[in-house]
Each structure stands twice: as structure tokens, then as C-alpha cells.
N, C-alpha and C positions, 0 to 999 in steps of 0.2 A: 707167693714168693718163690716157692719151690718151680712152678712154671716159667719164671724169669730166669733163674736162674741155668735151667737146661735148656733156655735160647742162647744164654750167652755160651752157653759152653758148644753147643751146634754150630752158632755164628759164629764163634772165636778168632777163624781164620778172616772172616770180612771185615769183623769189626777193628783188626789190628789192622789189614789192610788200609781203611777209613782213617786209624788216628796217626798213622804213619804220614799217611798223602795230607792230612791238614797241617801235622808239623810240617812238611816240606814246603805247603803253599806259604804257612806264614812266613818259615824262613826266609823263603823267594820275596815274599812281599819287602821285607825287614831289609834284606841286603842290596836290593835291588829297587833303586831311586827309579824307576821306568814302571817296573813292575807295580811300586806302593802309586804311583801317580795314578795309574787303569787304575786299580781296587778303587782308590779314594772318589775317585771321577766317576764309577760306577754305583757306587754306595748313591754318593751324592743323587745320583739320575733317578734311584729306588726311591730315595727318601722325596724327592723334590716331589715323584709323581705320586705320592703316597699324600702328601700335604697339599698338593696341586687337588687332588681327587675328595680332599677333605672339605676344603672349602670353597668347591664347586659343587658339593651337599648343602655348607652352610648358605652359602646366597642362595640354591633356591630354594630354601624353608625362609628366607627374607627379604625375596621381591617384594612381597606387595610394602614392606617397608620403606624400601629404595625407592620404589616408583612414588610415595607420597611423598617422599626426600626432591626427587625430582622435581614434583609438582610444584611443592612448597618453594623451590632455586627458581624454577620456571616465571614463579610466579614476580618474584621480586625481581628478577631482569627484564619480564614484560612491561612491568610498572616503570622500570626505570627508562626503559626504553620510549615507549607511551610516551612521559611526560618531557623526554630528550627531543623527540619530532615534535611536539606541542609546543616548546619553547621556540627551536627550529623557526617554524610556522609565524610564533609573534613576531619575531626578529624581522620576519622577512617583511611582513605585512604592516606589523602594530608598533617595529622598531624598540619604546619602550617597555612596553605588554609583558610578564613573563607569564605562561599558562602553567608553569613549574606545578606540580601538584594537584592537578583537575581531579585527577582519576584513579578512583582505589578500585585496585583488582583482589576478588578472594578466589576460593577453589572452590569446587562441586565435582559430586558425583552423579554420572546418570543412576536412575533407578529403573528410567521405563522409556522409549524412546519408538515415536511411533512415526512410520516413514513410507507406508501403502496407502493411506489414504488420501482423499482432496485437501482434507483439513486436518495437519498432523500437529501435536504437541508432546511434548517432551516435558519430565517430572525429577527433577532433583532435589536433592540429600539435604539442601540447605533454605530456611526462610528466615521469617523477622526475626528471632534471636540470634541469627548470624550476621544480620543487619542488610538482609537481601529486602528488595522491594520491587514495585513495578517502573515496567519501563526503565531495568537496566540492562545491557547489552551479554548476551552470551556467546563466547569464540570457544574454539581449541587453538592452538600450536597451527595447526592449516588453515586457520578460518571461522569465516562467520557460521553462527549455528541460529541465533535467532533473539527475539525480546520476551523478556519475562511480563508475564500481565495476570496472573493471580501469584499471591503466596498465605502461607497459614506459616504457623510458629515453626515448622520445622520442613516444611516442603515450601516448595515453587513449582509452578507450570509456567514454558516457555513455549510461544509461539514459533513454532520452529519457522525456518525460512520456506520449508515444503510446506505450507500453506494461503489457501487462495486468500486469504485476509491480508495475509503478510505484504507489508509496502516499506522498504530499504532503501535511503540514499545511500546510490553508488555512482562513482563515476569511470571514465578512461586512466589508468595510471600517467599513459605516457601523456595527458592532455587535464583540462578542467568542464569538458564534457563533463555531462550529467543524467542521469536519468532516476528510474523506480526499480528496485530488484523487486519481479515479482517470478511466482511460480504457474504454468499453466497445467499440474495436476498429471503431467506426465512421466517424464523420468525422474527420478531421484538425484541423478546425475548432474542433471542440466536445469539451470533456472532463467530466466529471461530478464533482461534490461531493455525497459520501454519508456517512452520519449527521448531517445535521446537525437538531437537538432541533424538534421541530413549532413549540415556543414563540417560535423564530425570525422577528422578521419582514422575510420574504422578499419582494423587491418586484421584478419583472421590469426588468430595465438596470442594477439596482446591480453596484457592482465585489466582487470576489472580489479577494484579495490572500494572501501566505503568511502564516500563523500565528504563527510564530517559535517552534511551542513544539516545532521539532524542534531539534538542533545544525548541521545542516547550512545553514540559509538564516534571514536575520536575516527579521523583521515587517516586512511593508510593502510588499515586491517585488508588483508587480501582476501579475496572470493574464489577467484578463477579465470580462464582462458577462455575466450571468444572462440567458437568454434561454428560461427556462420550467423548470418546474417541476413535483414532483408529493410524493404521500407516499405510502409505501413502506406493503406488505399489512398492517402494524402500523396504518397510521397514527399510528405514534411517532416518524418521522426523514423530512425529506425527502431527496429526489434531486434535482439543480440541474442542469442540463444550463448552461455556460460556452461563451460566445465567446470562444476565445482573443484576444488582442492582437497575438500573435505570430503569423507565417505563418510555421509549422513547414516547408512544403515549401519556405522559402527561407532561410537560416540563413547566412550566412559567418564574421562576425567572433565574438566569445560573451567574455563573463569569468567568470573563473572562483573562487567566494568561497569563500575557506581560515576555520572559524572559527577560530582559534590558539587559545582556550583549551578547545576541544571537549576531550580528553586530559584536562584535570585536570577539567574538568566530570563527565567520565565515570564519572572512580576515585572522584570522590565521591561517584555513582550507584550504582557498584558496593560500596563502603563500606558501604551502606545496607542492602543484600541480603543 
């Protein structure tokens, strides 16, 4: 106490100095409509970037919450979108047809994602008690990633498209050309479209998108850009070498397209046989 008290009596002269100059500023502020307008306008700038700075801590301790927010938005506007082109589609062709409703999309997370090899697959987060199964279609937000062909009660394996097994109807956006998405084990980048008819015409940067004319992936999902070309020892079919859209070596979130009426689609195909 005693040491406090012989600061103030040493500072004595500074510290009346100090409370003189703030009575003066307040009073300037008080009397002076210009003056209180700067304080107020600057206060405000302190505190804005004080609360600015607060809860740009709070979101990032809550990304990964927002990002499953996304997902989850993502999700129910690609569904609705989906079966908006599906309907599209009957009108144009089936007139009365509506396909409203085909296809339930859920989410997944990658857990493992393997993209060096000849024969790559990919292992996510969800199986039969999510109501995941085989032979349903997996995209991201850029594209196709591949078909699921085993699952257990809480995982799946998907055939990624980077594998030599893998065989995807795709066709020309700008046309009804058609071909096989396959991959020849080499870049991760680039996948190939084969058979598709010479009479094609094929233009380097057009888009490649899926065909729809399998059960597992509706028309329209994008793949990627044509980035060269050639025809095959026939010269009756070309081979399209594809930019993917998708950066296959980086994959996290993915949805996963159920078509619901693939099953009776089937037994009518089998009906036929």
C-alpha cells in the first residue's frame, strides 16, 4: 500500500496531467456533434472487429458441422433436381410417364480411397443399416466416382471408375451417342470412352455425361471433357480419352443414388427372356 502510495505522490504531476486531458476530450466529445460522431464511428470499428474476430474462432471450431449442413442441403437439392430431369425426360418421350420419385440419394463418407492401382476401390462410412446396397451409383457435387458391389452392416466397397473391371454407360451431352466408360490403368485424370459409332461427332472439350441407359445412375450426371481422340483398327468406333471433373485422389463426402424401382424394372427384363 505504502509503495502505491509514493507512485502517486512521484507521478502526481502526470497523473493530473492524464485526468485533466480526459475531462477535456469528454467534454469536446459532449459539446461537439462532429467530434462525438468520430469517437462513436471509431468505438463502433473496435467493437465490430472484436466480434468480427470472435466468431471467426467460432466457425472454425464448427466447420466440420456446417460442412455436414451442406451435405445434408446438397443432398435434398440433388434429389430434387434428379427427379425434376427424370420427369423432364418422360414428358418428352413417355408424355404421360412421370419418373417423379425414382431415386433416393443419402450421404457417405470416404474412409479409404485407393487410386494407384489397376484395380482401385474405395470404402465408406455407410452399409445395410443405412439402407446402402449393391449396385447403387456413387457421385460427388463434380461427378461420377463409381458402383458399390459389396457392403456389411456398416461399410461399403465401391468400385471406383479407376478400375479395369469397371464398365459405365456414358454418352455425348451435346448428342445421344453412346459408349463404355472404361479406364486403361493409366492416369487417374483421364478415363476412356469406347465404342462409341465413327458417325459421332466428336469435338475436343465437349462434355461426356452418364447415359442413363443402365439402372444404376439416372442421365445427365457429368463425367468430364474430351480431350482427344482417335478410331479404333476398324475404324468403326472411336476411343475418347475424358478429363475427369472429379479429382479422384481427393474424394471425402459422396452420395449415394438408390434407383427404387431397379427390382421391378428387372423382373420385367427377366419376363422377356
Amino acid at each position: 500500500m505504502q509503495q502505491i502510495f509514493n507512485f502517486l505522490i512521484r507521478n502526481k504531476n502526470n497523473i493530473l496531467f492524464l485526468l485533466l486531458l480526459g475531462i477535456s476530450l469528454f467534454l469536446t466529445i459532449q459539446s461537439h456533434s462532429f467530434h462525438k460522431s468520430k469517437f462513436i464511428s471509431s468505438a463502433n470499428f473496435i467493437t465490430g472487429g472484436v466480434y468480427n474476430w470472435s466468431n471467426n474462432i467460432q466457425t472454425y471450431f464448427h466447420l466440420e458441422e456446417y460442412n455436414k449442413r451442406l451435405v445434408e442441403e446438397n443432398k435434398y437439392l440433388r434429389s430434387k433436381l434428379t427427379n425434376i430431369q427424370d420427369t423432364i425426360s418422360a414428358e418428352n418421350f413417355l408424355d404421360s410417364i412421370s419418373y417423379e420419385g425414382i431415386y433416393q440419394i443419402r450421404t457417405a463418407t470416404v474412409i479409404n480411397n485407393n487410386y494407384s492401382k489397376t484395380n482401385n476401390f474405395i470404402t465408406l462410412n455407410r452399409g445395410k443399416n443405412s439402407n446402402i446396397a449393391t449396385e447403387q451409383g456413387v457421385i460427388t457435387s463434380q461427378g461420377i466416382v463409381g458402383i458399390i458391389d459389396q457392403v456389411s452392416a456398416n461399410y461399403s466397397r465401391v468400385i471406383s471408375i479407376l478400375n479395369s473391371n469397371s464398365r459405365i454407360n456414358a454418352q455425348l451431352k451435346k448428342t445421344n451417342h453412346f459408349g463404355s466408360l472404361v479406364w486403361d490403368g493409366k492416369d487417374p485424370n483421364i478415363v476412356q470412352l469406347i465404342d462409341v459409332p465413327r458417325q459421332a461427332p466428336v469435338k475436343k472439350g465437349d462434355t461426356i455425361i452418364t447415359g442413363g441407359r443402365s439402372l444404376i445412375f439416372p442421365q445427365g450426371i457429368p463425367i468430364g471433357n474430351i480431350t482427344d481422340f482417335k478410331l479404333d483398327v476398324s475404324e468403326s468406333y472411336f476411343t475418347i480419352n475424358i478429363r475427369l471433373f472429379n479429382d479422384m485422389t481427393n474424394i471425402g463426402y459422396v452420395y449415394i443414388i438408390e434407383n427404387k424401382d431397379k427390382a421391378e424394372i428387372k423382373a420385367l427384363k427377366n419376363s422377356d427372356d
